[in-house]
N, C-alpha and C positions, 0 to 999 in steps of 0.2 A: 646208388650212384657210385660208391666206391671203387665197384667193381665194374665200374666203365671206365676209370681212368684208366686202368690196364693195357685197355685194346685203344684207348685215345694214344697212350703216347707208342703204341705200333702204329699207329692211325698217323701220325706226327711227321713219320718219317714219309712215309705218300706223297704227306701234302706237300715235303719240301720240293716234288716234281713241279707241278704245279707252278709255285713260285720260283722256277729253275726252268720254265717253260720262255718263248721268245714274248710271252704276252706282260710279262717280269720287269717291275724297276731295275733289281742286280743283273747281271750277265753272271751267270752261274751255269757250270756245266752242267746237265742231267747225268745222276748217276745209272751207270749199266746196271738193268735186271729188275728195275721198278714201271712201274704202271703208266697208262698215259693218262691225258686230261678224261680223255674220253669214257674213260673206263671205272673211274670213281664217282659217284653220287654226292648228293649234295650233303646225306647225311654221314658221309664216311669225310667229308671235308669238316661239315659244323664242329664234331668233337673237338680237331688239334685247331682249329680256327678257337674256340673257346680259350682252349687253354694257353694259347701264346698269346691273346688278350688280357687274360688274368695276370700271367707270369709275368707278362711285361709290365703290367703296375709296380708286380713286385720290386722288379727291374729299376725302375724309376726309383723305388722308395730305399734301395740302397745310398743311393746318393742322397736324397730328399730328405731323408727320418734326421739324417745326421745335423741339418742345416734347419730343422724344425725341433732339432734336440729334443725327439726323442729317445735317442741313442747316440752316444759317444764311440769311435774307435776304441780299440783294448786300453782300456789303461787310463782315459778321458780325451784320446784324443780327436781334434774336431777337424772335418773335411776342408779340403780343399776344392779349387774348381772340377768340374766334369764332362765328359763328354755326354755319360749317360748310354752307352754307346750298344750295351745288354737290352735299350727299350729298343733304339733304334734297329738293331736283328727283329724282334721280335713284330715287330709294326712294319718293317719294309721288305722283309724276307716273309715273313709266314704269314703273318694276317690280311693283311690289306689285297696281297696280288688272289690268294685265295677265296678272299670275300669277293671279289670281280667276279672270279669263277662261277662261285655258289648265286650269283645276282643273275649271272647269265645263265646259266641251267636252270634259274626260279625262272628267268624268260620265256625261256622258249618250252617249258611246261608248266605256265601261269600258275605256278606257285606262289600264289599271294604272299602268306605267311612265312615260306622261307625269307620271299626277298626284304621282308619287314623286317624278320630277323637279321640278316644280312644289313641292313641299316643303321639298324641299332648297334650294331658291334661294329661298323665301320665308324658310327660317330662316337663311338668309347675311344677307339684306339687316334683316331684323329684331335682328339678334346685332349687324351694327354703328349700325346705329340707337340701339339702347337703349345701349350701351356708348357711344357720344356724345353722346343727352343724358339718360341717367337715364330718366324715364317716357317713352312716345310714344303716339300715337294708335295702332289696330288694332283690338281688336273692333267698335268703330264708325265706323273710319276708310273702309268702301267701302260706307254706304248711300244716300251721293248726297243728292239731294232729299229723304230721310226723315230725316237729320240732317245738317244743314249744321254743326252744332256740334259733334263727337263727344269725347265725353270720353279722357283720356289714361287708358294701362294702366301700373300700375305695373309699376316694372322686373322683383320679383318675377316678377310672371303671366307678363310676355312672357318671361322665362327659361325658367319651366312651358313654356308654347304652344312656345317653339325646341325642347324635347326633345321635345313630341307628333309635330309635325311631325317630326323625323329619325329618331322609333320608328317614324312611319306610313312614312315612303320605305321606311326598311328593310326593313318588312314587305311594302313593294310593290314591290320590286326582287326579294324574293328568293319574290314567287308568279309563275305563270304570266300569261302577257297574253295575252287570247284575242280581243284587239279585229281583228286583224289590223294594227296602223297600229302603223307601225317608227317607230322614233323618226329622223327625217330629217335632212339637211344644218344642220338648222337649228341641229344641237349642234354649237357651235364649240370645245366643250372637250373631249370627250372622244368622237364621232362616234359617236354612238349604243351604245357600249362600256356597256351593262349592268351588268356586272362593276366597270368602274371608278369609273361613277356612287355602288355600293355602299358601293364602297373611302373615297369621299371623303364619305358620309355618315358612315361610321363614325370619322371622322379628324373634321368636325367640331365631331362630339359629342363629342369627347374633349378639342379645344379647348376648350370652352362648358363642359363638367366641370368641366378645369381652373382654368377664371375663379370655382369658389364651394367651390373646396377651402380654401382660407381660412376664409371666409367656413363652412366646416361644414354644408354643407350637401351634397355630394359630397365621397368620400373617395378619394385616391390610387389605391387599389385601383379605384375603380371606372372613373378615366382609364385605366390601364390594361387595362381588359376592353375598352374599347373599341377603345384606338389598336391592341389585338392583333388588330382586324379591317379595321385602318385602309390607308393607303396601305404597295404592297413594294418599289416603286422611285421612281425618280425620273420614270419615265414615266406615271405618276398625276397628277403635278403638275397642279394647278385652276392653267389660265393661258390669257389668249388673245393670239394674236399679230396684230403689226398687218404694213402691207406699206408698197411704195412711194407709192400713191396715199391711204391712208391711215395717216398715219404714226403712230409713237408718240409720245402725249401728253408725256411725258419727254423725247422728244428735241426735241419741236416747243416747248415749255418750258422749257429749260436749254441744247439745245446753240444751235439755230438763233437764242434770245431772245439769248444770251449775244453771239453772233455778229454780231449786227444792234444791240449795245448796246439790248438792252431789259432790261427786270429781271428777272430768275434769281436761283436759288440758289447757295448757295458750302457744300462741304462741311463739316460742323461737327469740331470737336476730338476731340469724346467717340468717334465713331465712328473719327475717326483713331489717336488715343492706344490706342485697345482693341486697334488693329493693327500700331502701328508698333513697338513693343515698348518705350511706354513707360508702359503701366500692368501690362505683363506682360512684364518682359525675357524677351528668347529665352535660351536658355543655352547652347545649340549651338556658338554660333560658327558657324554655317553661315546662318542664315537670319537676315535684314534684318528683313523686313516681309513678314503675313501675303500668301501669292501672290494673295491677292481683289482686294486692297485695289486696285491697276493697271485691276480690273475697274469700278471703281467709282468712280477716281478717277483725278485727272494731279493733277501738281505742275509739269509742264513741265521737268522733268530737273532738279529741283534737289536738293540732295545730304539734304536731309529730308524728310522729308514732315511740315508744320506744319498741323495742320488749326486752321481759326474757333471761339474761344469764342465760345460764344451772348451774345450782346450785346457781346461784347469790341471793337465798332469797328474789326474788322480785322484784330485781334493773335491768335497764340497763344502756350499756356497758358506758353510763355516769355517771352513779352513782345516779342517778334520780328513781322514779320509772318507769317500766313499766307499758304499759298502753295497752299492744294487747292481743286480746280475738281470739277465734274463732268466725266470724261472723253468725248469726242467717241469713240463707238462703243462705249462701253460696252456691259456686260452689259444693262442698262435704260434704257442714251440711244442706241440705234441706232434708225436709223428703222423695222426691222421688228422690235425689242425687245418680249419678251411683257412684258402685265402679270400678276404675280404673286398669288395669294391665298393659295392654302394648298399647301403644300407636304410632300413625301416627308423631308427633312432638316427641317420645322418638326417632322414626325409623332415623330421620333425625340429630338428635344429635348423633346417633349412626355412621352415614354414616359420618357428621361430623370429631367427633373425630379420626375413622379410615383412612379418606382420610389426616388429620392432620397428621399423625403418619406416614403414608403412604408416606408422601411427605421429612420425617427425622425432624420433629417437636416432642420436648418434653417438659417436664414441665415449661419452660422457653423461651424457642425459642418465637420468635416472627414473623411472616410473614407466610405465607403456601399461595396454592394453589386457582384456580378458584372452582374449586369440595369441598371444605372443607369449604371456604367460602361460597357460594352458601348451600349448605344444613344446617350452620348454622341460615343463615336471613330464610331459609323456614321451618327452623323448628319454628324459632320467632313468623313466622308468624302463622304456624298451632298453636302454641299456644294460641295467643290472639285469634284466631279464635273459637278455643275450647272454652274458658273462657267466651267466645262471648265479649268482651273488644276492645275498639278502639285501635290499635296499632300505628298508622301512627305516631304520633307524637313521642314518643317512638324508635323506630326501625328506624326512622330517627335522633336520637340525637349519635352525635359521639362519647360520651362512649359505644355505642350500633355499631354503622356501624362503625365500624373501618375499615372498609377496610380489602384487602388479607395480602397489609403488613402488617399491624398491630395485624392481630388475632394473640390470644394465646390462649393455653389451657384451660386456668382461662376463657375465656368467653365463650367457648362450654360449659366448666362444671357448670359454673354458670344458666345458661341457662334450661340446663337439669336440674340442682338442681331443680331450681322454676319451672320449668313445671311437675317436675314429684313428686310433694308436696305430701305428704301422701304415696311412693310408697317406697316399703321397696327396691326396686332396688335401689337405693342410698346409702344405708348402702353397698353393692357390689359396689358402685364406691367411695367410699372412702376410704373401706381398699384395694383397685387396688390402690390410689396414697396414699397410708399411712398416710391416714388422712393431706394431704401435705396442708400448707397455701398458697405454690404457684397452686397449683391445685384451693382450694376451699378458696378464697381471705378471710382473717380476720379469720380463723376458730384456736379457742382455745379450747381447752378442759376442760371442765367441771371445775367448781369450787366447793371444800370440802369444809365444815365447819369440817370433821375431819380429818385432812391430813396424819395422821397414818392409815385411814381406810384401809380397805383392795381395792387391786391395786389400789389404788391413785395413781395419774399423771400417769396411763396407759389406753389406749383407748381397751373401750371391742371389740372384735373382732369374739365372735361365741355365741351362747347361749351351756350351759349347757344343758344333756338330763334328762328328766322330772323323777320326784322322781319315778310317776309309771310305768315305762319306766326299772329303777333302781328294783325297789321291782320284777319286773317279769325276769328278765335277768340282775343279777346283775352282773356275774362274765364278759360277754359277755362287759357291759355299762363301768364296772370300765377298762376293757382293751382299749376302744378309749375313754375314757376320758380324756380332755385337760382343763386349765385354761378356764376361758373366755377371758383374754387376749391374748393367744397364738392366730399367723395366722392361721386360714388353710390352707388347702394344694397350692390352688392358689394363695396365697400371699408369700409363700417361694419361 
């Protein structure tokens, strides 16, 4: 697969026809000497349609890691509001007007399983769309010249529309395709695998569930019917890997920037405290610090690991400095590092928390079920397995195996936290428990050096939409515009 991202990001620039074409949200010139709609297939589109899916989380999680502290700016310091304006390229310029395309050409040569495919990646990019800024444009965002203005959907509908689309792939992954057109090289996640395509619709929708079990609108149970059709290993993993000539964003961002003194990130507290056993002492006597944490991080051989409070200027949460970097060759900062989306070990956190919830377990309750406990040690597991990290010692120390009685929510969440490091899906599960300390153990909010700034001691909660977003449909943007602290709609 490595060796298909090559020709994907040649492939990339194609597609930007496409989405340049009068069928297009933007009004974008076509550039002279490329291709027309007509002339590219569906699987010369899937590749760069994949990867501006991907990149666009990544996109997202620039802004998001920092406000989930998992990482601090250079130095400890902690973000401010956002536009987010890198997802919004990548979801309104390359993906979405291209995936129309790829729907319409599965039409008109009843290519069942492309246009499943095409569903499912239209409701990835939509699900993080609306979870960063509350309403967005869609049902009138691809009429081109018949509306340059299209009105925003509320977050409601486009949740509706995410579950139509992954009831329709479902249903067209699991009929016959009698087009004859296999699905090509052009699938850099999972290489035309059928079966796995399925796996990762059904996993999901059980994500997207779980974001309106709160909210009462999906109930535990019904997360559960899904993730039970969801991913079975860790070989399902939604990821795509980069190579030597095209590296990963992460590493070309933190390790190489850091390297050349340009501006990077610095690992945050909260991700470190949650592993180095000081929001959760080990009790063993055996184990130091969760085995990931090396994956994910260096301290450069110092006898703690001190990770960045957010805003703290530098310090950690002892008042000392910190001392955590991103490590060079990480699980995520290697140059051929995949990027991550949804995951075999999120699926089981996911099953997790809703058979918890399931069983009349809330933010406090202590004890649940065999089903609840069980998918959380297998989710333990599939992580250290991911990380490739010895786990036994670990996942045997009784801050870790508490047993049925003793689970609590704070240790699913915990769990999921550090497995799903870098995944802007985090930033959705912490405004689902409002940013709660009983939820996510030890979690404070950012520290000001100017405590008049603007929403001090409020946690952001959506990105703002992009200034050129505003310049072309302004009257449209100013009507759903919200604070960046205000909930969305799935948080009221």
């Amino acid at each position: 697969m490595k060796k298909i991202i090559t020709k994907i990001m040649l492939l990339g620039f194609l597609s930007v026809v496409i989405s340049a074409c009068s069928e297009a949200y933007f009004d974008v010139n076509t550039p002279s000497g490329t291709v027309e709609e007509e002339q590219l297939r569906m699987n010369d589109l899937l590749g760069p349609v994949i990867y501006r899916t991907v990149t666009g989380q990544r996109s997202a999680e620039l802004s998001f890691g920092n406000y989930t502290q998992y990482f601090v700016s250079d130095g400890g310091g902690a973000a401010g509001e956002t536009t987010a304006s890198g997802l919004w390229s990548n979801v309104y310029l390359y993906a979405l007007p291209n995936l129309k395309t790829i729907k319409e050409k599965a039409a008109e040569a009843g290519a069942v399983h492309y246009a499943a495919i095409a569903d499912i990646l239209t409701a990835m990019n939509l699900g993080i769309a609306t979870d960063t800024w509350d309403n967005i444009p869609y049902s009138q965002a691809a009429l081109g010249q018949d509306n340059l203005f299209p009105s925003f959907d509320t977050q409601q509908s486009i949740y509706d529309e995410i579950f139509k689309l992954l009831d329709s792939a479902i249903a067209g992954l699991q009929s016959a395709d009698n087009s004859g057109i296999s699905i090509g090289n052009g699938d850099i996640i999972y290489d035309g695998d059928i079966n796995k395509w399925l796996r990762a619709a059904y996993t999901v929708k059980a994500r997207y569930q779980l974001h309106l079990v709160n909210k009462g609108i999906t109930s535990a149970n019904d997360v559960l019917a899904s993730i039970a059709n969801g991913f079975t290993s860790n070989a399902d993993d939604f990821q795509m890997l980069f190579d030597d000539k095209n590296i990963n964003p992460w590493y070309s961002g933190e390790i190489l920037a850091r390297n050349t003194g340009n501006f990077h990130h610095d690992i945050a507290s909260q991700l470190v405290s949650s592993m180095n056993g000081d929001y959760y002492p080990f009790e063993s006597g055996v184990v130091e610090i969760d085995p990931r944490l090396p994956r994910f991080a260096t301290n450069d051989g110092a006898a703690e690991w001190k990770g960045y409070v957010s805003g703290g200027g530098g310090l950690a949460p002892d008042g000392t400095d910190a001392n955590t970097n991103f490590v060079e060759n990480g699980f995520y900062t290697s140059i051929d590092s995949p990027l991550l989306v949804i995951s075999y070990a999120e699926a089981k956190f996911i099953e997790a928390e809703a058979a918890f919830l399931a069983n009349g377990g809330n933010t406090t309750s202590t004890g649940s079920n065999t089903a609840a406990y069980t998918a959380y040690m297998e989710g333990i597991n599939a992580s250290m397995s991911k990380y490739g990290v010895d786990g036994t010692d670990y996942m045997a120390d009784t801050a870790v195996d508490v047993g049925e009685a003793g689970l609590m929510l704070n240790h699913i969440m915990k769990e999921k936290y550090i497995h799903n490091f870098l995944n802007p899906e985090t930033f959705v599960d912490f405004r689902r428990y409002n940013f709660s300390d009983d939820v996510f153990k030890g979690l404070t909010i950012r520290e000001e050096e100017d405590s008049e700034g603007d929403y001090s001691g409020q946690w952001f909660r959506r990105a703002s939409y992009p200034s050129t977003e505003l310049n072309r449909n302004g009257d449209v943007v100013e009507a759903n515009q919200q604070t960046p602290v205000t909930p969305v709609w799935w948080e009221q």
